[in-house]
C-alpha positions, 0 to 999 in steps of 0.5 A, a space after each residue: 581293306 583287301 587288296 592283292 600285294 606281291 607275294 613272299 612266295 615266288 610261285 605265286 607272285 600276289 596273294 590277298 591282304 589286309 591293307 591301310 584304306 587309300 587316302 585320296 589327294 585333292 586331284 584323286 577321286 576315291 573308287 570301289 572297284 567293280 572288276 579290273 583287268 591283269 596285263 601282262 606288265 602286272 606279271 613282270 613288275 610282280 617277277 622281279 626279286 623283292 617286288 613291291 608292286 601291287 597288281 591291277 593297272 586297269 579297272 572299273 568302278 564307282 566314284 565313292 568320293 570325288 576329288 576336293 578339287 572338284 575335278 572328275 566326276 560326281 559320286 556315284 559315277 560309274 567310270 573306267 581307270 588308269 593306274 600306270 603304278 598298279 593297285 587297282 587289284 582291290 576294293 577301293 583305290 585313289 586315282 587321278 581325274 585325270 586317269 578316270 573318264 565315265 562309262 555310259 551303263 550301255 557299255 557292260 563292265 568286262 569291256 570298259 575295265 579291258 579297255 584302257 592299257 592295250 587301247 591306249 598303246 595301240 592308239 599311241 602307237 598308230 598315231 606315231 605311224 600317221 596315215 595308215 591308208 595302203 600301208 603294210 604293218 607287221 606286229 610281234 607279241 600281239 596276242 593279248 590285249 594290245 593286238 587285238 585293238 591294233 587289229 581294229 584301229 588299223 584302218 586303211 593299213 593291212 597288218 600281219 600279226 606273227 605269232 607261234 602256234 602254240 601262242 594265241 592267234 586264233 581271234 586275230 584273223 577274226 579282227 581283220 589281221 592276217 597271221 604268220 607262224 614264223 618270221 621266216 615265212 615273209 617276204 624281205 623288205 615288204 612291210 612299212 612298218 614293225 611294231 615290235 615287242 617279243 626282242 631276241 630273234 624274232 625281234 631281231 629278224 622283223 627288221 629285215 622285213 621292212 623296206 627301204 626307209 621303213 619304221 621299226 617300233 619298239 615297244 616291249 621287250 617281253 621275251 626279256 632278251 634284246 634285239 640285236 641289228 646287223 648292219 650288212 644283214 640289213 641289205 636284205 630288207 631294212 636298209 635306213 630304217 627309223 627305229 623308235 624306242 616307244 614309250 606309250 605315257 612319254 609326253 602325256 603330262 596331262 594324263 590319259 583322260 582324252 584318250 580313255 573317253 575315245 575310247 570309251 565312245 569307240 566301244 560303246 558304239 560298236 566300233 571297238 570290242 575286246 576279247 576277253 581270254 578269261 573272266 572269274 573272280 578276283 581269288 583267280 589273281 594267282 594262277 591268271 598272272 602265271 598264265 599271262 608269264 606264259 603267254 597262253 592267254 587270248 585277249 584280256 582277263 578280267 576278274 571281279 572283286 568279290 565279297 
């Protein structure tokens, strides 16, 4: 079976392989992968020394064998999945039922493989805020996948989205956010909430802007350098702020079965759509992921396994 793996060389990060055939346990269903979609944790887990990561956490496929335990759906299903440990970035896979929920054939492939990482943070991240109704959110690091379902499920709240020029914005306003280039351009103490996800100094400036009481986000550090608070700074806006160290699977010992079908339901009813950056086949791996570590691409990309 081919499946991409880490690469050997640096500058390349995966390349295609010969790999032994998945062997399903009795709660995993064997899928043939149709196309899957690169997130930006693809590219860090794969940029680490001596990785052994294989690249795909989201995807859609055929159910080719259900699970012995009669869990799931039947062969032949046409679903989406998650895989939180990668290696849907192949021909087949073995997946929990649990991380699988089934796609009606009015939902076309790209969308549903697009959906499941980035939904599922920005629905467990709006949850933790509670009611959004008349509240100001502002947002880092939310160009790609994650933003653009935040945009959208963020009903009742207004949200800001602060992104540099040079980074992609531009399908954000479309969504519903309002943008800002620097952090320097809002206002002190103005905002209920920050979701957070750059760290370094733009992470570290976005505390300030929340007032009195407000609640900081954190749920990315994707700049690779911390954020760092200081305490007398805070007297210009976030003072007795709540920070959150996020973690979008804690807690979700049952998988992430529930929370896919809403999704799934939102997007085929209109009701949420993605932005796909890009869409190829799956020998663009390589140059996608480098793309994704640069940070220059709008939405999600999908690619599909070709023979």
């Amino acid at each position: 079976m081919r499946a991409f793996v880490a690469s050997p060389a640096p500058e390349t990060l995966a390349c295609l392989a010969e790999v032994p055939e998945p062997e399903p346990t009795s709660d995993q269903a064997l899928v043939s992968v149709e196309a899957f979609s690169l997130n930006r944790p693809d590219y860090l887990y794969l940029a680490i020394p001596g990785s052994t990561f294989r690249p795909g956490i989201d995807a859609v496929g055929r159910i080719l064998h259900p699970a012995a335990d009669g869990s799931g759906p039947a062969a032949g299903s046409r679903v989406l999945l998650h895989s939180p440990e990668g290696g849907a970035a192949a021909e087949r896979i073995a997946v929990s039922t649990g991380q699988i929920a089934s796609v009606p054939d009015s939902l076309d492939s790209a969308t549903a493989a697009a959906l499941p990482l980035g939904g599922l943070v920005a629905r467990r991240l709006l949850d933790r805020l509670g009611d959004l109704a008349g509240r100001r959110l502002v947002a880092t690091g939310v160009g790609g996948g994650v933003g653009q379902f935040l945009v959208q499920s963020a009903g009742g709240a207004e949200i800001t989205a602060v992104a540099a020029q040079d980074e992609p914005w531009e399908h954000l306003p479309q969504l519903g956010a309002k943008v800002a280039h620097r952090a320097s351009d809002l206002t002190d103490a103005s905002f209920d909430a920050a979701l957070e996800s750059v760290g370094g100094e733009l992470g570290s400036a976005i505390a300030s802007k929340l007032r009195t009481g407000g609640t900081f986000l954190w749920f990315g550090q994707a700049g690779g350098e911390p954020i760092t608070l200081d305490f007398f700074g805070l007297f210009s806006g976030g003072q007795s702020l709540t920070l959150h160290h996020f973690v979008y699977s804690q807690g979700m010992t049952g998988g992430d079965r529930e929370d896919l079908e809403a999704l799934v339901v939102l997007a085929a009813s209109g009701h949420l759509r993605a932005e796909i950056g890009h869409r190829g086949s799956w020998e663009e791996t390589p140059s996608v992921l480098q793309r994704l570590g640069a940070g220059r691409m709008a939405g999600k990309a999908v690619l599909s396994v070709t023979g």
